[in-house]
N, CA, C and O of each residue as an XYZ file, in Angstrom:
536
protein
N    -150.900    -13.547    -57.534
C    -152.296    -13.287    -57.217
C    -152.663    -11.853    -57.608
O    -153.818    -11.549    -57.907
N    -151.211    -10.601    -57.592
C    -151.843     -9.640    -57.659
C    -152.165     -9.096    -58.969
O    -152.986     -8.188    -59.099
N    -151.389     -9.756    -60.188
C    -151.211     -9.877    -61.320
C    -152.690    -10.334    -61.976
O    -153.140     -9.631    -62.881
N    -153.586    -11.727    -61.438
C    -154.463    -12.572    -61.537
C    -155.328    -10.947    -61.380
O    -155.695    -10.335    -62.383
N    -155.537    -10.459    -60.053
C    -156.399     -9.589    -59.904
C    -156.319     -8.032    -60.979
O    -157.195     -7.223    -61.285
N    -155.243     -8.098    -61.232
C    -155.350     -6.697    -61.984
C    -156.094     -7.466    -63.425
O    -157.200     -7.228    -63.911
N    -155.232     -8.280    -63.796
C    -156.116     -8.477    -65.034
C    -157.713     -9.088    -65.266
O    -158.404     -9.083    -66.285
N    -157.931     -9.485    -64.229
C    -159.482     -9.624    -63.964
C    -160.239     -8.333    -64.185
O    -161.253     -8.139    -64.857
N    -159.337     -7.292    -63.289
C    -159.830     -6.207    -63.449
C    -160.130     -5.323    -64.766
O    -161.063     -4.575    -65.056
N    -158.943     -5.719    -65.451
C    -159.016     -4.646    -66.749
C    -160.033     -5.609    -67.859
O    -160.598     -5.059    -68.805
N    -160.158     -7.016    -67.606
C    -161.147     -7.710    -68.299
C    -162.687     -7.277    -67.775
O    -163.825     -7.226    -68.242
N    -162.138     -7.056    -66.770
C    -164.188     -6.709    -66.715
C    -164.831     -5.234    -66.725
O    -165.991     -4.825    -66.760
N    -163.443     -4.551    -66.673
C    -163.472     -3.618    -67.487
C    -163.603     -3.009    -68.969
O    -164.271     -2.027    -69.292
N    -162.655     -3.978    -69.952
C    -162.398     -3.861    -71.113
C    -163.610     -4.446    -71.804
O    -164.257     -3.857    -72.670
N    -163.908     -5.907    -71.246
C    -164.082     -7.306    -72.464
C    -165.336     -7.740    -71.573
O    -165.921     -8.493    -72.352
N    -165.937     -7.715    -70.643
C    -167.196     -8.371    -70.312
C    -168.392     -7.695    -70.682
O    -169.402     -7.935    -70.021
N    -168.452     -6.809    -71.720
C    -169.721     -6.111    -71.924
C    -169.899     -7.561    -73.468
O    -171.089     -7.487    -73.773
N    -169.525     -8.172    -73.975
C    -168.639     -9.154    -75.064
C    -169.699     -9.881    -75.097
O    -170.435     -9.961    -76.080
N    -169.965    -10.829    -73.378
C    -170.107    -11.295    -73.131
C    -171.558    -11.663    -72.026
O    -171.511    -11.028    -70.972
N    -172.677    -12.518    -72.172
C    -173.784    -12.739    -70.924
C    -173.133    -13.072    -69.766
O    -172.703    -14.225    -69.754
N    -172.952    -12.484    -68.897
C    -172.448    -13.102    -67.586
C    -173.484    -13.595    -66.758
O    -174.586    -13.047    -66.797
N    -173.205    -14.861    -65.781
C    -174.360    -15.823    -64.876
C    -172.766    -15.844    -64.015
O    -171.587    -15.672    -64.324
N    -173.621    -16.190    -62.668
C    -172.949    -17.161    -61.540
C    -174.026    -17.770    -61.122
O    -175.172    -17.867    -61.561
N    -173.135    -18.408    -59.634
C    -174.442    -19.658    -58.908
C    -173.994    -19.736    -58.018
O    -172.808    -19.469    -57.827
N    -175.001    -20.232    -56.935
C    -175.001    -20.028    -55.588
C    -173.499    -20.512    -55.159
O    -172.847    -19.938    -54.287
N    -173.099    -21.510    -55.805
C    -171.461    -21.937    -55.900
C    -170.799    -21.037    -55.641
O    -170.148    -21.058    -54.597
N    -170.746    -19.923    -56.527
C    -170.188    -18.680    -56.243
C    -170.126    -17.869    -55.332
O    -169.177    -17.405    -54.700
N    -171.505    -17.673    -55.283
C    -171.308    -16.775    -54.308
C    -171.244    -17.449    -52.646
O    -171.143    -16.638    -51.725
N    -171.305    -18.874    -52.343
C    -170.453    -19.295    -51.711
C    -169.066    -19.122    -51.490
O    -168.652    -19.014    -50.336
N    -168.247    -19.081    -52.527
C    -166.996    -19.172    -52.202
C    -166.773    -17.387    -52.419
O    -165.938    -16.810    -51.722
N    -167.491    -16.729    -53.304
C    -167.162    -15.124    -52.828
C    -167.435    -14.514    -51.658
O    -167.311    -13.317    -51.398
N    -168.012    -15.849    -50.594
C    -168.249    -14.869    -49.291
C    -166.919    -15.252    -48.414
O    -166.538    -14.497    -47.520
N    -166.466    -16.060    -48.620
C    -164.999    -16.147    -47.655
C    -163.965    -15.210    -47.758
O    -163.692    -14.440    -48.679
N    -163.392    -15.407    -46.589
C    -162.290    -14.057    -46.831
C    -162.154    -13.221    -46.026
O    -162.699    -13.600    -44.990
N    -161.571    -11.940    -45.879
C    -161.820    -11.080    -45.556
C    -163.047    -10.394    -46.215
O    -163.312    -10.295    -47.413
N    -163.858     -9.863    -44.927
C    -165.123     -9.418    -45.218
C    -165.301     -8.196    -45.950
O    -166.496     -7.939    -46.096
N    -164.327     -7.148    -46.585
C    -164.492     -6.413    -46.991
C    -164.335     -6.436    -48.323
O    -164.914     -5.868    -49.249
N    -163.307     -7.314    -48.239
C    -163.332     -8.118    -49.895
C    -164.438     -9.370    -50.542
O    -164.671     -9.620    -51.724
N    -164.931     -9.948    -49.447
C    -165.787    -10.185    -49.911
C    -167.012     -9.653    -50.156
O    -167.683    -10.058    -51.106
N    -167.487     -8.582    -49.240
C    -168.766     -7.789    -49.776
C    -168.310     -7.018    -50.952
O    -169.295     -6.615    -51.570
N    -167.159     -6.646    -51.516
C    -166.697     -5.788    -53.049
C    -167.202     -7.199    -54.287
O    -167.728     -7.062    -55.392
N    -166.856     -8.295    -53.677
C    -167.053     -9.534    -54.478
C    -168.481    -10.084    -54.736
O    -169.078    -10.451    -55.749
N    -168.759    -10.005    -53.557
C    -170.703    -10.035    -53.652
C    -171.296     -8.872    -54.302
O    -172.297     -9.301    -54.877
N    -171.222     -8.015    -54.439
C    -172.032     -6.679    -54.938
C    -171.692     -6.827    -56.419
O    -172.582     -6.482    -57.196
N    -170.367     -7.356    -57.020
C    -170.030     -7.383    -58.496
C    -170.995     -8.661    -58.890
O    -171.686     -8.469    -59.890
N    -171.106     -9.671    -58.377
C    -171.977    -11.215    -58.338
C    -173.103    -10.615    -58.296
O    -173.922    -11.013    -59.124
N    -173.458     -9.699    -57.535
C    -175.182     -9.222    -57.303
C    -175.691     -8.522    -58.333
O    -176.867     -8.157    -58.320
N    -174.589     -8.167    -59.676
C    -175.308     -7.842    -60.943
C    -175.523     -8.762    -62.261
O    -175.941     -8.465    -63.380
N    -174.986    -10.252    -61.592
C    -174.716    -11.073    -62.862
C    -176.585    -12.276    -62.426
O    -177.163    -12.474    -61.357
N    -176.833    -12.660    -63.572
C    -177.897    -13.439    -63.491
C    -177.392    -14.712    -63.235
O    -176.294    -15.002    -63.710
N    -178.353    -15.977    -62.187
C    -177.912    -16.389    -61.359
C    -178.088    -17.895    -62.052
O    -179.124    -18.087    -62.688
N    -177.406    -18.645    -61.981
C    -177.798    -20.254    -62.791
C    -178.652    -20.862    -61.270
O    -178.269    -20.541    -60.145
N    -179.591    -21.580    -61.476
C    -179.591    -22.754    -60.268
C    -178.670    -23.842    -60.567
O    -178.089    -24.206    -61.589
N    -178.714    -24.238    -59.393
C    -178.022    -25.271    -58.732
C    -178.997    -26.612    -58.962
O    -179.390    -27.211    -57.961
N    -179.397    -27.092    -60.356
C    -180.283    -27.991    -60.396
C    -179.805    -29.771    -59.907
O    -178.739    -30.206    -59.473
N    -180.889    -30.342    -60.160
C    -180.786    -31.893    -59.299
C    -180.065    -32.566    -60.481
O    -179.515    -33.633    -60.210
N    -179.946    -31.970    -62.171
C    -179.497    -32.345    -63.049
C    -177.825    -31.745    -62.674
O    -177.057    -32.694    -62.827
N    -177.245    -30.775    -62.341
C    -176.191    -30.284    -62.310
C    -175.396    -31.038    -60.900
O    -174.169    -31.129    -60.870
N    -176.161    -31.485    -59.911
C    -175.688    -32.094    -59.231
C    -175.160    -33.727    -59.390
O    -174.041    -34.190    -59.171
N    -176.213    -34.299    -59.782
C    -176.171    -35.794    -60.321
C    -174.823    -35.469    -61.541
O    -173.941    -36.249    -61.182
N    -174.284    -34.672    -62.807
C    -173.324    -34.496    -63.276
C    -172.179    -34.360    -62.488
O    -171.241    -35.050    -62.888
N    -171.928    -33.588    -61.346
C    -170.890    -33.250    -60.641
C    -170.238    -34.492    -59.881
O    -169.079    -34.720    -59.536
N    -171.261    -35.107    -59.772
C    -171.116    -36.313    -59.037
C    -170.482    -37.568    -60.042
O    -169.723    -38.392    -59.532
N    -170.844    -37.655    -61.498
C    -170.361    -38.575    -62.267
C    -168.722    -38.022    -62.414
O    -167.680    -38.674    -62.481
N    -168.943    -36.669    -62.431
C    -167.211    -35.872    -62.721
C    -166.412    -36.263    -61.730
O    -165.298    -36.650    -62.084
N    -166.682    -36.275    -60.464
C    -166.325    -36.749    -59.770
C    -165.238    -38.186    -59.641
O    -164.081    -38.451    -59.315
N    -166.752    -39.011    -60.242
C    -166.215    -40.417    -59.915
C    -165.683    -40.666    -61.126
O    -165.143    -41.765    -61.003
N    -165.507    -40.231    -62.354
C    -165.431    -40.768    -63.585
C    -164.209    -39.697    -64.193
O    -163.942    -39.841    -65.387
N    -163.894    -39.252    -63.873
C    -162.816    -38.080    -64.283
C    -161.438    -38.056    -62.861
O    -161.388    -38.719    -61.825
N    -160.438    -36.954    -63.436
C    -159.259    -36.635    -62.840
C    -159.104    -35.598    -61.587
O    -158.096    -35.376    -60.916
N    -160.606    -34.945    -61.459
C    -160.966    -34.535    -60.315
C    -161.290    -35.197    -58.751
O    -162.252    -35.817    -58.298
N    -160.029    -34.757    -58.192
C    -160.154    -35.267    -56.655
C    -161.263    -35.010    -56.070
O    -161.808    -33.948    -56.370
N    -161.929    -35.924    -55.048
C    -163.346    -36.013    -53.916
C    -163.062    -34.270    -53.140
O    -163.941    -33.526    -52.706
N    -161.685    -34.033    -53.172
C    -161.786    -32.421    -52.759
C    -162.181    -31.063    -53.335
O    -162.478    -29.948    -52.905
N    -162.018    -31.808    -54.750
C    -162.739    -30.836    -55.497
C    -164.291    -31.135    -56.149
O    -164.503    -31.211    -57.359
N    -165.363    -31.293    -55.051
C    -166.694    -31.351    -54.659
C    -166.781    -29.665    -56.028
O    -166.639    -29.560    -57.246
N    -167.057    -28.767    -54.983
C    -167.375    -27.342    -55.101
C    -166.888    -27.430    -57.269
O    -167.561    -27.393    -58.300
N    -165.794    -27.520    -57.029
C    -165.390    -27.361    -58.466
C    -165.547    -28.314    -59.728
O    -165.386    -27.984    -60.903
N    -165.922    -29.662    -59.201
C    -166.954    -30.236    -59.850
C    -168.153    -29.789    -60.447
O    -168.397    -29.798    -61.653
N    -169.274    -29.191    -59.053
C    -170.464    -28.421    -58.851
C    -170.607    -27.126    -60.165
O    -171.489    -27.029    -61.017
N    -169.317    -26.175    -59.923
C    -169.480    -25.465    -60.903
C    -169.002    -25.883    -62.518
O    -169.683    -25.497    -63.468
N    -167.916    -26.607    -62.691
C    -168.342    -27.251    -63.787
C    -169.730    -27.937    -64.348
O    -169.898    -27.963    -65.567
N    -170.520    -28.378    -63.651
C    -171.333    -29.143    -63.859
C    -172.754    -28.177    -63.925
O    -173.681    -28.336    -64.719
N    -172.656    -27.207    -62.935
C    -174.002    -26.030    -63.090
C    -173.589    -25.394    -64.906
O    -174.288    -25.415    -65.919
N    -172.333    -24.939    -64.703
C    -172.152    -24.426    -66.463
C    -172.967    -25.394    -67.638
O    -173.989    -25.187    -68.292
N    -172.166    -26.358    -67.587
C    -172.866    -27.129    -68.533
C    -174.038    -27.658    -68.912
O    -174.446    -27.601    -70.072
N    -174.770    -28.309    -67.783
C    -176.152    -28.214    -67.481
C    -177.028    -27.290    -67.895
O    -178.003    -27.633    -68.564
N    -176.755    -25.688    -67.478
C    -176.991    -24.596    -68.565
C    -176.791    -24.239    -69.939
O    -177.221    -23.324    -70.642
N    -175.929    -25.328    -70.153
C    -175.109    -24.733    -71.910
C    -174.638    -23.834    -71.846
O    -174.954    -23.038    -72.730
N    -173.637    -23.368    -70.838
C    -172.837    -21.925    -70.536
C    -171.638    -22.382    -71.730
O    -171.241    -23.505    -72.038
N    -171.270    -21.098    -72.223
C    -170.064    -21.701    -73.784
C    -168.885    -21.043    -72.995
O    -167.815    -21.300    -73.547
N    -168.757    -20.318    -71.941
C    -167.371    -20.162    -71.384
C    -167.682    -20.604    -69.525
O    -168.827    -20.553    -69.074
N    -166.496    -21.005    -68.663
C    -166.554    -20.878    -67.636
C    -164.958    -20.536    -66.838
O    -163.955    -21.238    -66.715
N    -165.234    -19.315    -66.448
C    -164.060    -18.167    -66.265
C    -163.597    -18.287    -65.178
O    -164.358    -18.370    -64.213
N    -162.352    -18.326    -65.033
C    -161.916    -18.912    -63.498
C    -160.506    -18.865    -63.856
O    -159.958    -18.770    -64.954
N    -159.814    -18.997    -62.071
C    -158.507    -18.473    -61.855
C    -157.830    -20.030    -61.617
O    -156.652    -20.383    -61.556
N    -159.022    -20.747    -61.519
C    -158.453    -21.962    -60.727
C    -157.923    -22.888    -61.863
O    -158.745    -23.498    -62.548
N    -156.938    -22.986    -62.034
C    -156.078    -23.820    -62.885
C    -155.675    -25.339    -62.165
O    -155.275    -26.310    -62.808
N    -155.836    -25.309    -60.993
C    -155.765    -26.858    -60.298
C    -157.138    -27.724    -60.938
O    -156.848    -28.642    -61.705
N    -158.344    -27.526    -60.715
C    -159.044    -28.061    -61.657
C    -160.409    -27.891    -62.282
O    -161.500    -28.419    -62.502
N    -159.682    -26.857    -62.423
C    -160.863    -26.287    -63.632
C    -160.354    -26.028    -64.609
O    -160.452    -26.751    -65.601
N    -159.463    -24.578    -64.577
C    -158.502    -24.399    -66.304
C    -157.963    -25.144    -66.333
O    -156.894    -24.608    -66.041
N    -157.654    -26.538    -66.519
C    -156.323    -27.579    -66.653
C    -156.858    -28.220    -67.890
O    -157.964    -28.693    -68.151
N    -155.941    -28.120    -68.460
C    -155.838    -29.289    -69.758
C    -155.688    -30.823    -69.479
O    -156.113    -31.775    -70.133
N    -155.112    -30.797    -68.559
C    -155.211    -32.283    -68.376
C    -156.554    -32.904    -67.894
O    -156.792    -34.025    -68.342
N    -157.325    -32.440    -67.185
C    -158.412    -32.558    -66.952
C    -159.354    -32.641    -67.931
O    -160.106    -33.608    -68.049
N    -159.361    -31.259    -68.958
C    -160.450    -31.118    -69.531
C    -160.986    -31.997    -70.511
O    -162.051    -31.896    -71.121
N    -159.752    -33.227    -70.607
C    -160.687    -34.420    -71.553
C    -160.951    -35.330    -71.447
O    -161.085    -36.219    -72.286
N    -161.155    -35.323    -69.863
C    -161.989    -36.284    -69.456
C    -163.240    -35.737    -68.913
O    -164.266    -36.415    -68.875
N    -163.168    -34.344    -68.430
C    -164.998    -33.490    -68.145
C    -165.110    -33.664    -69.444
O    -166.011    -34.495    -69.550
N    -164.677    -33.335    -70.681
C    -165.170    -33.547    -71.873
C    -166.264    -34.318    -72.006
O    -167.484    -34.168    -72.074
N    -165.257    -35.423    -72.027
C    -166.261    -37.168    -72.262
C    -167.198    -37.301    -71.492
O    -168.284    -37.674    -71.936
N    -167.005    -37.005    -70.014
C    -168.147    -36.876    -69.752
C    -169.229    -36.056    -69.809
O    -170.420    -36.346    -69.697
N    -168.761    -35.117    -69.973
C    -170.487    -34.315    -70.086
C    -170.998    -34.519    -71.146
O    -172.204    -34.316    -71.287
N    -170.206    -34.981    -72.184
C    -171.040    -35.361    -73.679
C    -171.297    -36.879    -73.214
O    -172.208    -37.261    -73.949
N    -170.998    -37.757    -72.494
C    -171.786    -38.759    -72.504
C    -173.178    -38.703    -71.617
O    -174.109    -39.505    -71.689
N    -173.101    -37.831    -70.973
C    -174.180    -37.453    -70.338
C    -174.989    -36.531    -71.007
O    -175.862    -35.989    -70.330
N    -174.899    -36.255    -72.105
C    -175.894    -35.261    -73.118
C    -175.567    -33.525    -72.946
O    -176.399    -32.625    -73.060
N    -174.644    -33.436    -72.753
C    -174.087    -31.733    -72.739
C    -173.193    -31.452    -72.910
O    -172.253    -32.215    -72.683
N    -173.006    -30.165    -73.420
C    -171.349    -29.817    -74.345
C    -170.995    -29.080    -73.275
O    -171.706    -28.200    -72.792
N    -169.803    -29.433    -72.831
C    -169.040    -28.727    -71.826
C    -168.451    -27.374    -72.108
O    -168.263    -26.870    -73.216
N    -168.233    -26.953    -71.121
C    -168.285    -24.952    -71.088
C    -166.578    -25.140    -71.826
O    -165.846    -26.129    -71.785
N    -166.403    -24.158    -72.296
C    -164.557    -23.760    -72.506
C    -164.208    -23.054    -71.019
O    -164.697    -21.963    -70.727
N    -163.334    -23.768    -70.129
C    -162.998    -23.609    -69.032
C    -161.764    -22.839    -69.247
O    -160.920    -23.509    -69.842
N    -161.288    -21.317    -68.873
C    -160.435    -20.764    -69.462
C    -160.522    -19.507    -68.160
O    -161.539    -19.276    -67.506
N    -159.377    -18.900    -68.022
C    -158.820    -18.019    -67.626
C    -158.974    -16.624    -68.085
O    -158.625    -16.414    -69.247
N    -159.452    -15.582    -67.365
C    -159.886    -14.243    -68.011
C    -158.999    -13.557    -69.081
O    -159.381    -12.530    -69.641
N    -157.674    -14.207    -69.386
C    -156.451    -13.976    -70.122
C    -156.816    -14.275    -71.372
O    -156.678    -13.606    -72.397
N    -157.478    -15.735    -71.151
C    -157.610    -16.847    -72.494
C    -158.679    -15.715    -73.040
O    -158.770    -15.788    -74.265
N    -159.369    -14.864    -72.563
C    -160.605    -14.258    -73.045
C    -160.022    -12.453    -73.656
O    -160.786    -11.744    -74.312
N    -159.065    -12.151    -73.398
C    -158.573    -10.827    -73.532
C    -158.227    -10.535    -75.191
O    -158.020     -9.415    -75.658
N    -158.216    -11.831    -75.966
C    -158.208    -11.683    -77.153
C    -159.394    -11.204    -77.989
O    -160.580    -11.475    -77.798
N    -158.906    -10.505    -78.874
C    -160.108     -9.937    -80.112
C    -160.933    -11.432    -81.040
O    -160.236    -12.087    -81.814
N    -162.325    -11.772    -80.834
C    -162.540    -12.859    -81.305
C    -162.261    -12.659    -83.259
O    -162.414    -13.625    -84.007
């Protein structure tokens, strides 16, 4: 974890100027848990990025990912943010969570679905996958 965090760090240091950054209320849902001091350091970095909604289109997707893909009914929330990305046409979605979001095994079946549902799915990747020179 502490490894995960340093290099987050030196990425959003180094490599996110690269890049448009968005979150969504998703987010900053799950950046408020925690210890509260870490999470207000986590909210204030979120409180400079522009914000996606949470549309009735991104929900109705999360919900097909759900039922139609390799994502467990527990992963609601991580459905949600897959599904707000794409809905937007976000071309990356950056995350630590390798249970199911960065997973390859997963990702080709969100694939299929979000292109059968009319949207190109985000590149779901790890701040690592991003540390390279394009």
């Amino acid at each position: 974890m502490a490894a995960h965090q340093d290099l987050t760090r030196e990425w959003w240091e180094s490599r996110r100027h690269l890049f448009a950054l968005y979150a969504s209320a998703v987010v900053i849902e799950e950046a408020q848990d925690g210890d509260p001091e870490a999470a207000a350091a986590r909210l204030a970095v979120i409180s400079q990025l522009m914000l996606l909604d949470v549309t009735k289109a991104a929900r109705d997707l999360a919900a097909i990912l759900l039922r139609d893909t390799r994502l467990p009914v527990k992963a609601a929330a991580d459905a949600l943010h897959i599904a707000t990305a794409a809905v937007h046409g976000m071309d990356y979605l950056l995350t630590w969570n390798c249970t199911h979001i960065a997973n390859a095994v997963i990702f080709r079946s969100v694939e299929a679905v979000c292109r059968a549902n009319g949207y190109e799915p985000p590149v779901m990747c790890t701040p690592e996958e991003l540390m390279v020179e394009p």
